[in-house]
SESEBA-451933 format. One record per atom (N, C-alpha, C): residue in three letters; x, z, y. Coordinates in steps of 0.05 Angstrom, whole numbers, plus 5000, padded with zeros to 4 digits. Each point is the difference from the previous one (the first is absolute). Layout:
// residues N
ALAXZY...
// end
This chain:
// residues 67
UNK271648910517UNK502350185001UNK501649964975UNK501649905001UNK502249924980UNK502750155000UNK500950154984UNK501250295002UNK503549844993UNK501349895014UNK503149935002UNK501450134990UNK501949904975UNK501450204984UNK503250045014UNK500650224999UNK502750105014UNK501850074985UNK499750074973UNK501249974981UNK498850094966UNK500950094983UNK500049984979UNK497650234991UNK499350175012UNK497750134998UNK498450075040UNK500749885008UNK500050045029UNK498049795007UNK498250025019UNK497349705015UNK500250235022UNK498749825025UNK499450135024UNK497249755008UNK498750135017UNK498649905017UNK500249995028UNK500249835012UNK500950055029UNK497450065018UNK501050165029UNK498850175007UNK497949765011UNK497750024997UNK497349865008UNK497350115014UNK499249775018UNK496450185004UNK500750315011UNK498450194986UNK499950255013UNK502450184989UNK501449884987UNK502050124978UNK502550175028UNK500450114999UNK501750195017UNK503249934986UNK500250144974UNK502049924990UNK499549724972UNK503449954988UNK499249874984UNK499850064966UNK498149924976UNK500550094982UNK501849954978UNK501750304989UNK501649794968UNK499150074983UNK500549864978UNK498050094975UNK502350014985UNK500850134979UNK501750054980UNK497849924973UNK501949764980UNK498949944988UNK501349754980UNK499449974984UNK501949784983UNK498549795000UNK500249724996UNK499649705006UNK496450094980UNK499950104973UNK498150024983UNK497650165015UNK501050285010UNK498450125018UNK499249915017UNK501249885015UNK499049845021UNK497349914997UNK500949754975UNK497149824996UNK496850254993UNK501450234985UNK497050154992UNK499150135043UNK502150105007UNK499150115021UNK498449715020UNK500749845006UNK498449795010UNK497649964990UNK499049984983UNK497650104987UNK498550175008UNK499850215014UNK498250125017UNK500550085028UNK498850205014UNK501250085028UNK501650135001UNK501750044979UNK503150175014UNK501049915024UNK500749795000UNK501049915026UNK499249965025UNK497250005000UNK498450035021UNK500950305002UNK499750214988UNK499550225004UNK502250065008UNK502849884994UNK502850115010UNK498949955033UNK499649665004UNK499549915026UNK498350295021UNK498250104990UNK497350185018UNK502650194993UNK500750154981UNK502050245016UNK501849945023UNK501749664991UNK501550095027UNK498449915029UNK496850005003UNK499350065024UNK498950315010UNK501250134975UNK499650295012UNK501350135030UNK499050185012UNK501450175031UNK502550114988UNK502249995013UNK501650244992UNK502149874974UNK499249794987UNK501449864977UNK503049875017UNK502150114980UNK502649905010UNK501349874982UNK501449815007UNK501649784986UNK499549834978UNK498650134978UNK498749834991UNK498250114978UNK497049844998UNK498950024978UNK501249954966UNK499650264987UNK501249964965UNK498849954987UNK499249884981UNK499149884972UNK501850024978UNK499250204980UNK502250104984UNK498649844970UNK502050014980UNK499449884980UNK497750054983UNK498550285008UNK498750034987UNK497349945009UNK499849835021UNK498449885021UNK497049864984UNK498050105016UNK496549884993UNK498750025015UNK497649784996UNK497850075018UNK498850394991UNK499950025028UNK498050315009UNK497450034991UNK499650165021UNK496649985006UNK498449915014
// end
């Protein structure tokens, strides 16, 4: 899953697999590289296969692996 940049703090993931909607991540070119580094992005991916999720999964800058 390779997160396509849309613009200048902007990536998306397109909608995939069980993914309902698709995810954006807000984030700058540097962030990027630390957030790829663990399951953030997986984890954006499993929200947007939540019930009931509309338009799209967020990933905000202050974005990390959970729990």
């Amino acid at each position: 899953m390779e997160p396509k940049k849309i613009n200048e703090f902007t990536w998306k993931i397109e909608k995939q697999g069980k993914m309902n909607v698709p995810a954006i991540i807000y984030a700058s070119d540097a962030l990027m590289e630390k957030i790829k580094q663990d399951k953030t992005l997986q984890q954006a991916m499993n929200v947007a296969t939540l019930n009931g999720i509309i338009k799209h999964s967020l990933t905000m800058p202050d974005a990390h692996q959970g729990y």
